[in-house]
N, C-alpha and C positions, 0 to 999 in steps of 0.2 A: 076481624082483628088480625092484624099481619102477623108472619111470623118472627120469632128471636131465630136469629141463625148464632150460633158460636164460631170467634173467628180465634183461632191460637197463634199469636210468633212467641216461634221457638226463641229468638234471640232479641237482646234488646238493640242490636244495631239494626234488624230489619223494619223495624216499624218506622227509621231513624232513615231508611236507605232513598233513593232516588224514587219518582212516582209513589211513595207511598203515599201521600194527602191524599191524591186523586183514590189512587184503591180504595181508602175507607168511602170517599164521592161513589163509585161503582160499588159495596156493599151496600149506604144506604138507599141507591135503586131496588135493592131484593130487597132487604128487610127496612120496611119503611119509621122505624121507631126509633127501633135502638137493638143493638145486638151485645152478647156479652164477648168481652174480649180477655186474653189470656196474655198476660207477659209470663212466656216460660213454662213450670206447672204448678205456682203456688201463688200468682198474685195476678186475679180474676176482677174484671169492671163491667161496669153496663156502659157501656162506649153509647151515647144520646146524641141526636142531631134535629131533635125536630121539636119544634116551638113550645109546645103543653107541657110533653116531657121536662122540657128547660126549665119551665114556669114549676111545674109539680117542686123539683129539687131548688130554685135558686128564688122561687119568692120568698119562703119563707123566712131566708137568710139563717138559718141554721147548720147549714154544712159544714166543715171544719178542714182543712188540711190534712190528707193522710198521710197517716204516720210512716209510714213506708218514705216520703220526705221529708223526716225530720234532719235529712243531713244539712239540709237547707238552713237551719236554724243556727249551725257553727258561725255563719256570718252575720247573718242578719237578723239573729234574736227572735225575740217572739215580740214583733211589730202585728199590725193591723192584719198583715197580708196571713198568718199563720193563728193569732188569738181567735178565742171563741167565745161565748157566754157573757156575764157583766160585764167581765176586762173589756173585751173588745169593742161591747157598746161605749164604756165608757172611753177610751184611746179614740172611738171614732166620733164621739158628741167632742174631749178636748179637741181633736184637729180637724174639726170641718173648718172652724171659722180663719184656719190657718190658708184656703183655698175658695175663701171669698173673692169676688171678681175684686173689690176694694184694694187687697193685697196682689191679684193679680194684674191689676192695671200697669204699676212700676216696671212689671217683669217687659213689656213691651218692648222698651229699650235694651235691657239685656238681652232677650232672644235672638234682637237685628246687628245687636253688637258682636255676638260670636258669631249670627252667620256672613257678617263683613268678615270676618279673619279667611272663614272656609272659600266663602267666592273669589276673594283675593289669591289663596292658595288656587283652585282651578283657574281663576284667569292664564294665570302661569303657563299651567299644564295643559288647557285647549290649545294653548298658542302652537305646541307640537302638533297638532291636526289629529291625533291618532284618540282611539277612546281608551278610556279609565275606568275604575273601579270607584267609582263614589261612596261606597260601604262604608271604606272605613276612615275618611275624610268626615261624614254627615254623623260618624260615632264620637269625632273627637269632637265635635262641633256638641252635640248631644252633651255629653259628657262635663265637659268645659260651661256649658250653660249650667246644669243642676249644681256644679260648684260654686256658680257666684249666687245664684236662688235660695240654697242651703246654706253655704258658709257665707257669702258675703266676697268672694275671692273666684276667680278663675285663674285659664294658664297663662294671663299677660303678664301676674303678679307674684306666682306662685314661690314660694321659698321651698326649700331641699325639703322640708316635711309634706307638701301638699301636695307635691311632685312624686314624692313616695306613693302618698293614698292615689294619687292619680291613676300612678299604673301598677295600685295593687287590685283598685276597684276592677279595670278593663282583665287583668289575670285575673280575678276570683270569678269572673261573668264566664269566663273562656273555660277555666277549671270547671265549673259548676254545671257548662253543658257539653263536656267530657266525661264526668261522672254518671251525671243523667240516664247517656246512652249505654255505659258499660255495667251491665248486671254486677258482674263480679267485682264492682266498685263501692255498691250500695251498701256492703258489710262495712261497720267504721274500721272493726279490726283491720281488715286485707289493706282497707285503702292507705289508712294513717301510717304501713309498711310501705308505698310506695311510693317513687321520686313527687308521682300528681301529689298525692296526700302529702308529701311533707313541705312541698312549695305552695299550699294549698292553707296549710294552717300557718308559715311562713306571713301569706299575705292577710290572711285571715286578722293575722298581729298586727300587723302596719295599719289596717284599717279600722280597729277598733282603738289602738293606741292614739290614732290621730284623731279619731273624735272624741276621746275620750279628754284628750286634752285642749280639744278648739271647745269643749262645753266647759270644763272645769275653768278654763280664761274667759270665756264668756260671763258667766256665773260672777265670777270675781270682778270684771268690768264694773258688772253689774249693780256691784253693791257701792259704788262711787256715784254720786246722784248726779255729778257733771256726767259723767259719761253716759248716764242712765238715759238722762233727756236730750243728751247727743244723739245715742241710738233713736230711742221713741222719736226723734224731729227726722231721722235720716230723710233723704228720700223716699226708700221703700227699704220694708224689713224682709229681712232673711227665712230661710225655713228654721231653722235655729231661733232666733227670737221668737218666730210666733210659739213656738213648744214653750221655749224656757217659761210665758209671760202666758200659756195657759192652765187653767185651774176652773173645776166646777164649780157648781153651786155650794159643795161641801169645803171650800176650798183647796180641795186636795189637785195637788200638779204632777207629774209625771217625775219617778225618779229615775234617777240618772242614766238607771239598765235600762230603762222604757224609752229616756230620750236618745239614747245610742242605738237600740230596736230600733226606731222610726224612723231615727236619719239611717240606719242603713237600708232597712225597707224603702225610701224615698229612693235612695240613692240607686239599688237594685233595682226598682219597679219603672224607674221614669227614665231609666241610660238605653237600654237596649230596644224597648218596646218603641222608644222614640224613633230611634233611628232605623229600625225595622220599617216604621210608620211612613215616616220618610222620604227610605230610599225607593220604598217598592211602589211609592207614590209618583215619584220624579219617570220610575218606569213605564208606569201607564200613561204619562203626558208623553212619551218618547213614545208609546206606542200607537197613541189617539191623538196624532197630532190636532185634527179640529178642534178637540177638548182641551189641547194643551192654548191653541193659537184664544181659542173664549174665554179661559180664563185667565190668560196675560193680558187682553183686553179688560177685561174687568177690573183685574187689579191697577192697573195705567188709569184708568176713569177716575176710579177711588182716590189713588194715589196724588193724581193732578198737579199741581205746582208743590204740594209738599215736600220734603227732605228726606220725612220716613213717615210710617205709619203711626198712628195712633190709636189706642184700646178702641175707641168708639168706630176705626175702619174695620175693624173684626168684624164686625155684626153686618155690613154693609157688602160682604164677601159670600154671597150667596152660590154663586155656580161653583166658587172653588171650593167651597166648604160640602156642595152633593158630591164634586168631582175625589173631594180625601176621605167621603163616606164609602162613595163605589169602590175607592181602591183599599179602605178598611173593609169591603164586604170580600173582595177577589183575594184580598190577601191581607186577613187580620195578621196583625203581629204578634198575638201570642194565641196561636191556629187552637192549642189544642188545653184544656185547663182541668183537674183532676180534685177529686173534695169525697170526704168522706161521708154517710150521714150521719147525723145527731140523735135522729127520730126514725120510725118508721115512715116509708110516702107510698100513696096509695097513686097510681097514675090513670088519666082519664079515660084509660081503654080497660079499666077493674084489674092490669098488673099492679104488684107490689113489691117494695124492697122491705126487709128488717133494719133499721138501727146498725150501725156497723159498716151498711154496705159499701163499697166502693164506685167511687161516679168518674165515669170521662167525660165531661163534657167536648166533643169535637166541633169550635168554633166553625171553623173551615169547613166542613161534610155542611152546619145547618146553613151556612150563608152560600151553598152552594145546592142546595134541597131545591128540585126542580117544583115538588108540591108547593114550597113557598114562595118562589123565586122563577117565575118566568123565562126561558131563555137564561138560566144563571151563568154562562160564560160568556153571556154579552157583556161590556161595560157601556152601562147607563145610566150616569149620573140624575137624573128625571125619577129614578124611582125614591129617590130620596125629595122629590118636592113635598111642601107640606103636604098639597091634597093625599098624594100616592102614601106617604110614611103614615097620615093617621089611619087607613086602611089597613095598615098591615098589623098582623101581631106584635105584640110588645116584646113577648121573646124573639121574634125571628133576627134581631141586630143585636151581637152583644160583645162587640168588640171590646166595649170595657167591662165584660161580666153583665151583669144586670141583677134586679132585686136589691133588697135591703145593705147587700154586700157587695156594690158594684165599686168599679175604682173612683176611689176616694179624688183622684189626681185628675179627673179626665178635662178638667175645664183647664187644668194646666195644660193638659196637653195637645188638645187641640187647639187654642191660644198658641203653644208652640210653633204645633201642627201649619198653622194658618202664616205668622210672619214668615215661616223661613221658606215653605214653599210660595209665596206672593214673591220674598225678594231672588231667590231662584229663578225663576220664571220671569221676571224683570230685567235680568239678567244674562241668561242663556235661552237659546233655543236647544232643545235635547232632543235625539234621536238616535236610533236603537244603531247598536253593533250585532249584525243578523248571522254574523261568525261567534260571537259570544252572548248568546241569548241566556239569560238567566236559568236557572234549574236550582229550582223549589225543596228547600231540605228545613227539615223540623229539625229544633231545637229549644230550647227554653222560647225562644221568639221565631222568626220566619225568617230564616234567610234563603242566602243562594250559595251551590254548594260552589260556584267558579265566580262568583263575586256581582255586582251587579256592574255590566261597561256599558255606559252609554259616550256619544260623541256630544259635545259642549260646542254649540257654537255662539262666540260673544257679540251683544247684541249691538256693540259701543257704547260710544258714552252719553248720557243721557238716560239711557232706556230702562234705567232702576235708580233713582238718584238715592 
């Protein structure tokens, strides 16, 4: 049985600071389990990276959000992502069928329709020769798509209100993993005293008042049976219809607090994690040029005389789809994810936790576990072939969580995942800027602490129609 080693930061910016992912990667070489870890000297986790362990805590689906971030809840309610017990069974039996491929097929079009805005914006900007920061181009793009998914609206159309929640949402994201890192933020008292906190609940207002009132017009739409069977005939419904128009077996539906929870939990869970997914995605084709040159082939094959892609090319995207698994394993977009337990758990080496205890899951340390993972800072999109992936343990990949409580969105977003890196790639050849090579900083998601620059070079015309 290996040993627990205890690892203490003194400070919450150090865990937050440069090389720190890799650190805990060189911890779990010593202690090959899980080690307890220390923010400070009052709030203690079992920081886990290795497959059973996972399995022990997240089959059961029991875990809950700890309380320690309930600051999180100022915005986004008690959605999916923070419920526990019936509530949550029941919010996640109403919105599965909200994230059927059925409902997901429409979105097709929209995903290729915001990333035409963003390719058109870099065409622009390759044309100077010099590289860019794709980051925060592939966020507005991100962003601008869950608007028209959710509300029915993106930023072609946007009126003075939606342009508010716009960029109240990207401030509360910024806010939220500004707080995260600073200990002395965590108290509500101290914060809601300072400039963050008071621009924090500022946006916090913008953003529940705007959906407070795109639901209440919705709702009311809704009770006009012309409009009723306008919407039902639309083309494809929104995230907002499928909520308004679910209800169980009891007939009971989601009230209004629950529907403004969800959509902001949707809104939080699918903006940032997206664009994390992304960008660090487009880097590894910049870095693996052969990988990148195979699966711009593939997608050219697929694509053929068509105009744009279609739901049923998704499936047919085989090399690109191991190649945003690889770059989901080298660089999950939310590295690192924390849950309290519900229950006691007894783990498969006879350790135990009590009820109460505190869990780190570290994404990034287990997809990087040379015991499960081979060579783990090679990129080898092959390990995800089917032969290779039924081999391997079921917790070893858990980029969208896993177990009974895994993300509810993930077929939305690798559907995303998949159009906007095909027409990228269709589009540009990418290639690294070796003066500004990325550097790896945790945060609510995975970014880069100097942005991500790669060079865009355009393929002409033709070469993504």
């Amino acid at each position: 049985m290996g040993p627990l080693g205890i690892v203490r930061i003194q400070s919450g910016q150090n865990i937050q600071q440069t090389g720190s992912l890799d650190k805990v990667v060189s911890w779990a070489h010593q202690f090959p389990y899980a080690h307890p870890l220390w923010f400070g000297q009052f709030i203690g986790f079992l920081n886990i990276y290795e497959p059973d362990y996972a399995k022990a805590v997240y089959s059961r689906g029991d875990p809950k959000a700890p309380d320690v971030y309930d600051f999180f809840l100022q915005w986004i309610g008690r959605g999916l992502l923070v419920l526990e017990g019936p509530k949550w069974f029941q919010h996640r039996k109403l919105l599965t069928p909200g994230f059927h491929y059925d409902v997901l097929k429409p979105y097709v079009a929209l995903f290729a329709e915001s990333t035409r805005v963003m390719l058109d914006k870099w065409e622009e900007k390759a044309q100077e020769g010099k590289s860019f920061d794709i980051f925060c181009d592939v966020g507005h793009m991100a962003l601008n798509t869950l608007m028209k998914c959710t509300f029915g609206r993106g930023d072609t159309g946007l009126g003075h209100r939606d342009s508010s929640y716009y960029l109240a949402v990207s401030d509360l994201t910024l806010l939220m993993q500004q707080r995260l890192v600073s200990f002395h933020y965590h108290n509500d008292f101290i914060y809601w005293l300072t400039p963050h906190g008071r621009r924090f609940l500022r946006a916090c207002q913008v953003a529940h008042d705007h959906t407070d009132q795109v639901i209440r017009e919705r709702k009311a739409a809704l009770q006009d049976e012309k409009v009723r069977k306008k919407i039902q005939n639309r083309r494809h419904l929104d995230f907002l219809d499928i909520l308004l128009g679910a209800q169980d077996e009891d007939d009971s539906k989601l009230s209004d607090a629950d529907l403004r929870a969800e959509v902001d939990t949707f809104m939080f869970g699918g903006h940032d994690t997206t664009t994390s997914g992304i960008s660090w995605f487009l880097y590894c084709m910049a870095l693996y040029p052969e990988h990148q040159h195979r699966c711009r082939e593939e997608v050219r094959e697929i694509l053929g005389d068509q105009d744009s892609f279609q739901w049923d090319d998704l499936g047919k995207m085989t090399y690109l789809t191991m190649c945003i698994k690889e770059s989901f394993r080298l660089y999950p977009p939310v590295p690192q994810v924390y849950c309290q337990l519900s229950k006691p758990v007894t783990f498969v080496d006879g350790r135990s936790l009590p009820a109460g205890s505190l869990i780190s899951m570290h994404i990034y340390a287990l997809h990087r576990n040379s015991a499960v993972w081979p060579d783990p800072e090679v990129f080898d999109p092959l390990r995800f072939s089917t032969e290779n992936a039924s081999k391997r343990h079921p917790f070893s990949f858990m980029p969208f969580s896993a177990g009974p409580r895994n993300c509810i969105g993930q077929q939305f977003a690798m559907s995303e995942m998949k159009v906007v890196t095909a027409m990228c790639l269709l589009h540009f050849e990418f290639s690294l800027d070796p003066s500004r090579l990325p550097i790896k900083m945790l945060q609510l998601v995975l970014r880069s602490k100097n942005g991500i620059h790669l060079h865009l070079k355009p393929l002409g015309p033709g070469s993504g129609k």
